[in-house]
C-alpha positions as CSV (number, residue, x, y, z in Angstrom):
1,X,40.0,-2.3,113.3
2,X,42.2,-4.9,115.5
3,X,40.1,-7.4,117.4
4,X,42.1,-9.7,120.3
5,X,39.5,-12.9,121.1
6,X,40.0,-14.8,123.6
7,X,37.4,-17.4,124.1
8,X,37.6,-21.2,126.5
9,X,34.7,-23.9,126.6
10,X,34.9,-26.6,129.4
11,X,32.9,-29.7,129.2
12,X,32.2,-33.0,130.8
13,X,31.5,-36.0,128.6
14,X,30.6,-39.2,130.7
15,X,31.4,-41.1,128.1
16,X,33.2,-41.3,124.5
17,X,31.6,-38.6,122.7
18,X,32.3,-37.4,118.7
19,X,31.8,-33.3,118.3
20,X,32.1,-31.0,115.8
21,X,33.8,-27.6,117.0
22,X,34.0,-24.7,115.3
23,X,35.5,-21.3,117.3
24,X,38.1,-20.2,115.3
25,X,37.7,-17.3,113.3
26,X,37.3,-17.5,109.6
27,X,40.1,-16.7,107.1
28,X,38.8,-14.8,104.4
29,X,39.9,-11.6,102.7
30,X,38.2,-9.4,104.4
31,X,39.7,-10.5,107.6
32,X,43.1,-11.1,108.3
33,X,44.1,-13.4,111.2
34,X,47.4,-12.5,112.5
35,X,47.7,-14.7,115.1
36,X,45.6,-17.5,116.2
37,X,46.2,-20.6,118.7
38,X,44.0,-23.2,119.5
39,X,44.5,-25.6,122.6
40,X,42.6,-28.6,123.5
41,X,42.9,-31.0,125.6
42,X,43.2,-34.7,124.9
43,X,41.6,-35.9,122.3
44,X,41.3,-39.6,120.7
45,X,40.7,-37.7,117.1
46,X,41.2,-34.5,115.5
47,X,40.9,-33.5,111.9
48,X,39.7,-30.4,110.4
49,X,37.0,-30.4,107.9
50,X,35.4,-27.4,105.7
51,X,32.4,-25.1,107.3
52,X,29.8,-24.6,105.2
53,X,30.6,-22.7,101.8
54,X,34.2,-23.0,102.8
55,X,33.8,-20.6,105.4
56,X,35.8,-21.2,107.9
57,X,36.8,-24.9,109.6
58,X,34.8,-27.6,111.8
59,X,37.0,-30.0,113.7
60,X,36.2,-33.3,114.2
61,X,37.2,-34.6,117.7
62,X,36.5,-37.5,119.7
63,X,36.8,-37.3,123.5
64,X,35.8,-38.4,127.2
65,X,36.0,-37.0,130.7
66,X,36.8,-33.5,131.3
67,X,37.0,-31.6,127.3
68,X,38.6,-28.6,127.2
69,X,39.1,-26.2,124.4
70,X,40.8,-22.6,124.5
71,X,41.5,-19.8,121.8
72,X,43.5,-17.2,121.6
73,X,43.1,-14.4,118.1
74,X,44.2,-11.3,117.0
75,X,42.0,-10.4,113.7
76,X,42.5,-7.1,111.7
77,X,39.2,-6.3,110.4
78,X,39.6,-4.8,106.2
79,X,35.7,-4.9,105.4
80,X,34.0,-3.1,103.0
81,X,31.4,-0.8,104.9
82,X,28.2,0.4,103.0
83,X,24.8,1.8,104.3
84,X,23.0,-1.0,103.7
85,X,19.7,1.2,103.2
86,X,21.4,2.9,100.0
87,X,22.2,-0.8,98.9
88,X,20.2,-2.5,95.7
89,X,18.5,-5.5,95.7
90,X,19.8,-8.4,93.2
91,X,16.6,-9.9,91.5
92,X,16.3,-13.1,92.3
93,X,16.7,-14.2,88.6
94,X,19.9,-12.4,88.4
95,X,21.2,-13.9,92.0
96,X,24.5,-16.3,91.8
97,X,24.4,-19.7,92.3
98,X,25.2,-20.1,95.8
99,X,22.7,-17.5,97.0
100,X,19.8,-19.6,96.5
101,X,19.6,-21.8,99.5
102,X,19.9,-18.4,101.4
103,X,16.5,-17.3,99.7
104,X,14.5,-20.7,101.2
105,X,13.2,-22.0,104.1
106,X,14.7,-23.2,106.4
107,X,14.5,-25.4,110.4
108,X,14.2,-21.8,112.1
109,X,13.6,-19.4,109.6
110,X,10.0,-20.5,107.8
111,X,10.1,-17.5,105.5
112,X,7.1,-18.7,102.8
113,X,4.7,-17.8,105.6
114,X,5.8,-13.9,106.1
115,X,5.6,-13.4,102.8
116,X,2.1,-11.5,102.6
117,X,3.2,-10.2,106.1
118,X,6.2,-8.3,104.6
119,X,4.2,-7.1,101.7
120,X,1.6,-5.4,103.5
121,X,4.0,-3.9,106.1
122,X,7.1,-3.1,104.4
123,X,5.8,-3.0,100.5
124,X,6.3,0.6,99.8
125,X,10.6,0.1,100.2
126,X,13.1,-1.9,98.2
127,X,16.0,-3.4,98.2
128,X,18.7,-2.2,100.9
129,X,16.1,0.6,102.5
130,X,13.6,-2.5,103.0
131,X,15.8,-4.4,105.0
132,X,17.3,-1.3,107.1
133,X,13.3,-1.1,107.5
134,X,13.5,-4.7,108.5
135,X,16.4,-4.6,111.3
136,X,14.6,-1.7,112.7
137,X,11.8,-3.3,113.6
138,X,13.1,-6.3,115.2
139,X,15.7,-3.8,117.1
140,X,12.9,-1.7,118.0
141,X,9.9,-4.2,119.1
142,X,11.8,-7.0,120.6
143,X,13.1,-7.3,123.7
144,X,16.3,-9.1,124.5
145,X,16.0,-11.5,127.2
146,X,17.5,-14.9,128.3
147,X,15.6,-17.5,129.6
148,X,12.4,-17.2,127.0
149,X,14.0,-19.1,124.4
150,X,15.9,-22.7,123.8
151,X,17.5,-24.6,120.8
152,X,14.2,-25.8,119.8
153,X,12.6,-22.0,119.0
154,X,12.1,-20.4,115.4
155,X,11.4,-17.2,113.7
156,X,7.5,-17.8,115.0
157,X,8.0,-18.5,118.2
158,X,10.2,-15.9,118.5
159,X,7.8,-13.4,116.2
160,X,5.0,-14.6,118.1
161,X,7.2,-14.2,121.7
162,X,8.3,-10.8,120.8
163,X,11.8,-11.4,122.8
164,X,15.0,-13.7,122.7
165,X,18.5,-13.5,122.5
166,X,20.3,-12.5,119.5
167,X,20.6,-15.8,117.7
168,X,16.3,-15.1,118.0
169,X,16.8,-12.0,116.8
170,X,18.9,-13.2,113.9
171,X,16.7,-15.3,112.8
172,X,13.6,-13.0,112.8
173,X,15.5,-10.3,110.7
174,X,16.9,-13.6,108.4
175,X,13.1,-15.1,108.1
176,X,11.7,-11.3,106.9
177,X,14.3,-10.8,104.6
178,X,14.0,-13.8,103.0
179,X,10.3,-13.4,102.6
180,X,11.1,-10.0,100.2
181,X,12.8,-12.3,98.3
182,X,16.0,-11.0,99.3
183,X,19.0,-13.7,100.4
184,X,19.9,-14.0,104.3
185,X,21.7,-16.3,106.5
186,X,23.2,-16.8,109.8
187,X,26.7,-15.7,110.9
188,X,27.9,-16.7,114.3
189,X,30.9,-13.9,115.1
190,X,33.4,-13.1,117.6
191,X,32.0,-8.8,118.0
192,X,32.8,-5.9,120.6
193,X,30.2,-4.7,122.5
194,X,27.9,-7.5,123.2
195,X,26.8,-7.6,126.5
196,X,27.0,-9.8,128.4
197,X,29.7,-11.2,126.4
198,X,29.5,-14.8,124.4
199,X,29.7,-16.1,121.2
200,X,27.3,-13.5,118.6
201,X,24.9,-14.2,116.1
202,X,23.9,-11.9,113.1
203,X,22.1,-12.2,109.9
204,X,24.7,-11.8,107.2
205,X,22.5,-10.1,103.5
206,X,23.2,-10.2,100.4
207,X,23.0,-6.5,98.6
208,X,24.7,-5.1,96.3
209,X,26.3,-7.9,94.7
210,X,27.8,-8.8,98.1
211,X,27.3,-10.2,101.8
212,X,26.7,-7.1,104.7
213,X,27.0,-8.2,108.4
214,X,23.9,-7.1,109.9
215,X,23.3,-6.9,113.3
216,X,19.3,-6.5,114.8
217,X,20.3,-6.4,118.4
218,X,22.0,-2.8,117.9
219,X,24.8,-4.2,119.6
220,X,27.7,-4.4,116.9
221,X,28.8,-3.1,113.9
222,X,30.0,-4.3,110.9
223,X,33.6,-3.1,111.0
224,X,33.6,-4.7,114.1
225,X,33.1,-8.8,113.8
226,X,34.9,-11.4,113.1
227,X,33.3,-14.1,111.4
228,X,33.7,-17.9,112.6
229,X,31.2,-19.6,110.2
230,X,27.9,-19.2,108.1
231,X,24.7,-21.2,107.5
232,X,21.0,-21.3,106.7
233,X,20.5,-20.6,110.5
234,X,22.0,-21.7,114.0
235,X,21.8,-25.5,113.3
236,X,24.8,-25.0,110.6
237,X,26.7,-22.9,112.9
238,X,26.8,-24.2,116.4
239,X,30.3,-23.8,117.9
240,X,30.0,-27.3,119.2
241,X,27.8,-30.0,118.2
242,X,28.3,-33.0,120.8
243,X,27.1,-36.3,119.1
244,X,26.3,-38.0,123.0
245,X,25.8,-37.0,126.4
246,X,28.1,-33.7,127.1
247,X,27.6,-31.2,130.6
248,X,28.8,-27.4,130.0
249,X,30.9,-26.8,133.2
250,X,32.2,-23.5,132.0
251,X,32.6,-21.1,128.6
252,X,33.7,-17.6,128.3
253,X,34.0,-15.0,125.5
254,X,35.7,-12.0,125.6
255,X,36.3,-9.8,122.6
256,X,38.2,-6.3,123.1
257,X,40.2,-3.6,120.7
258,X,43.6,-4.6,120.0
């Protein structure tokens, strides 16, 4: 699978503002990025800096007035597909290194306190078919709306709410999963079929001895995202974090078959 992204952001910054931006799409083996062009527009500072676990880049940029940023991909998609219901759990004894922050709590995803929820719901499955369990339920007894959520919600008040947008979602499915002691985090993605079109979050889990894109919205599919970055939720994956006063004027996503 050949994805062409094109996405644009268009901001005004009344004054001198640092921001981290991060829209590209993530070199890693399992996605190849033929192409790729950034363009911004003037900028006092640049400099790229590593996303978290080295996936992906942030850019550091200073800027005032009108900010302007606008990308242009092709990425051939060479993931490994599994069903992740057939997929084992790692014990968490046996889990690498790096998989440990993705088993803890986090600013939106306060796991401890599902615990004896996702016992007594979803005790009688394991590994991979708990967590297909898992995505079904958010799919299935959520509703996705805009306008119930902002930056400041969490797995709760999302849990509580019963609706939100897919970084909500995400971070539902991320919360449950960590509470059965299995690692989750939060993968914002370039992805056909999300509608209406923007930037995408997911819950990336590890199975199996490795990462699985999965999606609770029912929107996209595995074979079909493009990873930007990863984190413990949205606060590690923003696509821009403004240090000062910023206005959106404009942004636009649009992801189609190549």
């Amino acid at each position: 699978m050949r994805l062409a992204i094109h996405s644009s952001i268009d901001y005004r910054l009344p004054c001198a503002v640092d921001m981290l931006l991060q829209i590209e799409a993530a070199h890693l083996p399992e996605q190849v990025v033929e192409s790729g062009e950034l363009k911004l527009s003037d900028c006092a500072h640049f400099a790229r800096v590593a996303a978290q676990d080295g996936i992906g880049e942030r850019i550091w940029l200073r800027s005032e007035g009108r900010f302007t940023a606008d990308y242009r991909a092709v990425v051939r998609i060479e993931r490994r597909l599994a069903d992740i219901a057939a997929l084992p759990a790692v014990p968490p004894h046996q889990l690498p290194g790096e998989t440990v922050p993705y088993l803890l709590d986090s600013l939106y995803c306060p796991a401890s306190r599902f615990q004896d929820y996702v016992d007594q719901e979803f005790g009688g499955l394991e590994g991979g078919a708990r967590v297909a369990a898992l995505r079904d339920f958010v799919r299935t007894r959520f509703h996705y709306r805009a306008g119930v959520s902002s930056g400041e919600t969490t797995a709760l008040d999302t849990f509580v709410r019963r609706a939100g947008v897919c970084r909500d979602f995400a971070h539902v499915l991320i919360t449950l999963t960590r509470a059965a002691a299995i690692p989750a985090r939060f993968a914002s993605v370039y992805a056909l079929g999300v509608d209406p079109p923007d930037f995408h979050a997911v819950a990336e889990i590890f199975l199996g001895g490795e990462w699985h894109l999965v999606d609770p919205t029912g929107m996209a599919r595995e074979g079909e995202m493009a990873k930007i970055g990863i984190g413990r939720d949205a606060a590690d994956t923003a696509f821009l974090s403004a240090f000062g006063d910023c206005e959106m004027v404009e942004q636009t996503v649009e992801v189609r078959a190549a």
